[in-house]
N, C-alpha and C positions, 0 to 999 in steps of 0.2 A: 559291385562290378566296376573294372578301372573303366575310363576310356581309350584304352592300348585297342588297334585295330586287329593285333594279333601280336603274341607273345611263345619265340621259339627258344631252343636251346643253342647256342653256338659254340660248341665244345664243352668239355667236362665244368669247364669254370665261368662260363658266360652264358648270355642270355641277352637275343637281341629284340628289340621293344618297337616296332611300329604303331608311330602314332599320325593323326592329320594334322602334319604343318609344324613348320618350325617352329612357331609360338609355344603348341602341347609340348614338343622337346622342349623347349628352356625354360617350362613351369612346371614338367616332369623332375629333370635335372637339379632344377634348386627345391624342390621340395626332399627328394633324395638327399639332396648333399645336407639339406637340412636337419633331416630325420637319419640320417644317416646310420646303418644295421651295422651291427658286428660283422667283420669279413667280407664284408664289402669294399673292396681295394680300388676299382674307377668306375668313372661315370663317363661314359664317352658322348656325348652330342653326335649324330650328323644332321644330313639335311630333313629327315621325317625318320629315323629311328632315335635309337638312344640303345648304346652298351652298356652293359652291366658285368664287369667281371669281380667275381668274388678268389682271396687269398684260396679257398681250398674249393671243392665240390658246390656247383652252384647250386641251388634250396630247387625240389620240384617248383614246376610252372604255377601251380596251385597258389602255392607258399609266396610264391612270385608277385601274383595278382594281389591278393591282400598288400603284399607290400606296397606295389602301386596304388591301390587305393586311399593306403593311409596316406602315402606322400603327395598324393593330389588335393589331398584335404591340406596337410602342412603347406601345401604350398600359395593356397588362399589370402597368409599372413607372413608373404614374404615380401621383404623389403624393395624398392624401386630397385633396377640395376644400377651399374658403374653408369658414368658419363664421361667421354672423353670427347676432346677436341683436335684434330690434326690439321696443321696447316700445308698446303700441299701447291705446287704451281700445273697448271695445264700448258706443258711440255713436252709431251709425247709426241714421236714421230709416228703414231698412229692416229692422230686427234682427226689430223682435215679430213683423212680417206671415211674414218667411221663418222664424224659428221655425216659426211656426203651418203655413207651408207642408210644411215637414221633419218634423210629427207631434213638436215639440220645443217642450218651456219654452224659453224665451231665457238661462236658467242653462246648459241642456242642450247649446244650440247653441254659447253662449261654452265648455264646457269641450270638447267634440270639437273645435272650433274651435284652440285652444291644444296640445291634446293630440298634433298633427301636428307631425312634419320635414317642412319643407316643402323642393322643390329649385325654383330657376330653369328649369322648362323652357326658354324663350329668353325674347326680347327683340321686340318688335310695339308697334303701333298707335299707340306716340310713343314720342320718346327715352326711355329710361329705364324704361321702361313694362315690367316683369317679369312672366313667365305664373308663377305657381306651382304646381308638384305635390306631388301626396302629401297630397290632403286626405281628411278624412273622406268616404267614398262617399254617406253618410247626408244630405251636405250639396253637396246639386248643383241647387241653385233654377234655372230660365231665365235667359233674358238677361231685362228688363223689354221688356215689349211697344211699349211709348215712352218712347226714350232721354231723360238729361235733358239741358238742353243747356248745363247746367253742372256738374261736379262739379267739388268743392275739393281741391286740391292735398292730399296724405297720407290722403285717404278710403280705410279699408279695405274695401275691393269683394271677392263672392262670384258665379261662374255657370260653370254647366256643373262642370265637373272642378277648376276656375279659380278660384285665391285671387290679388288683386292688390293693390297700394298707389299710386293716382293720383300720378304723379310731379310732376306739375301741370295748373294746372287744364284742364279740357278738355270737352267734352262726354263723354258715357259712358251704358251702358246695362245696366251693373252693378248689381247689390244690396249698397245701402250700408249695412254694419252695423257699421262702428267709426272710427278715427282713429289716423294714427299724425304723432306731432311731426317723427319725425327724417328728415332733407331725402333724398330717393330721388334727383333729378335737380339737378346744378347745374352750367351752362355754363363758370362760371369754376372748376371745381374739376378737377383731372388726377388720375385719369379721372374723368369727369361724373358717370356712374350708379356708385351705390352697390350698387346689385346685377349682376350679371354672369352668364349662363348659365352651370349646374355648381352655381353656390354652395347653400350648405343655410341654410335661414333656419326660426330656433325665432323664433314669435312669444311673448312674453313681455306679462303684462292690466300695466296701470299703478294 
């Protein structure tokens, strides 16, 4: 038996995987990627599932679970994730209000801020576009009640649970409270996104 809390079909060629917590997704995921089946085309991350789509007809539910089981075993012997570093400045024209909102100086909020490992939960809402976990619980402002209908490309964004870095620009309806230089998304680069579901990212103040 896997520990999948439940395993459905999602169209003819997919198969969506709830599991508890985003951890069982990124040692689901890389055991998968690891042990990786014939015709097995993606592995998608979110926050507490995981996709599976296969190139042709996806295998009964059955067929499915042993698969998850072996890849929970594989995935015992998988290696640390990436590590990366981003340097970022606390800039944001939403820093002081969501301070003030969190019961925080804005000193207060840049050092919990900092003071997290953060991971890649997945990947949504545009390419390149990274959820982050592992922040300070202390610091979980709303979404804003009206999005803007521009944020700039590397604006470091805060809401809910969710630390992110705008990969470009886009509308958004994040709490923007810093900036980072270094390029998160770029089409002409192999692979594109600089960040990848799994990875652990220390934010670093400039």
């Amino acid at each position: 038996m896997s520990n999948a809390r439940s395993i459905r079909r999602a169209g003819d060629r997919s198969v969506l995987i709830e599991l508890d917590g985003n951890e069982a997704v990124q040692r689901l995921a890389a055991g998968l990627e690891a042990s990786r089946s014939e015709g097995l085309e993606e592995i998608v991350p979110g926050h507490e599932t995981l996709l599976l789509v296969w190139s042709e007809a996806a295998p009964a539910v059955a067929e499915v679970e042993q698969l998850i089981s072996g890849a929970e075993r594989s995935a015992k012997a998988i290696a640390e994730p990436d590590r990366i570093a981003l340097t970022v400045r606390y800039d944001g024209p939403d820093l002081e209000p969501i301070a003030a909102f969190c019961g925080l100086s804005t000193e207060q909020l840049v050092a919990r801020h900092l003071a997290c490992d953060y991971r890649v939960g997945f990947i949504g809402f545009s390419p390149g576009f990274a959820y982050l976990l592992g922040g300070d619980p202390a610091l979980q402002p709303p979404r804003l009640a009206e999005p803007r209908t521009n944020v700039p490309a590397g604006a470091l964004a805060i809401a809910g649970p969710y630390t992110a870095i705008y990969p470009r620009s886009s509308p958004g309806g994040w709490n923007l409270i810093g900036s980072c230089d270094e390029p998160i998304f770029s089409a002409e680069k192999n692979p594109p996104a600089l960040l990848t579901a799994g990875t652990i990212v220390r934010l670093v103040a400039k």
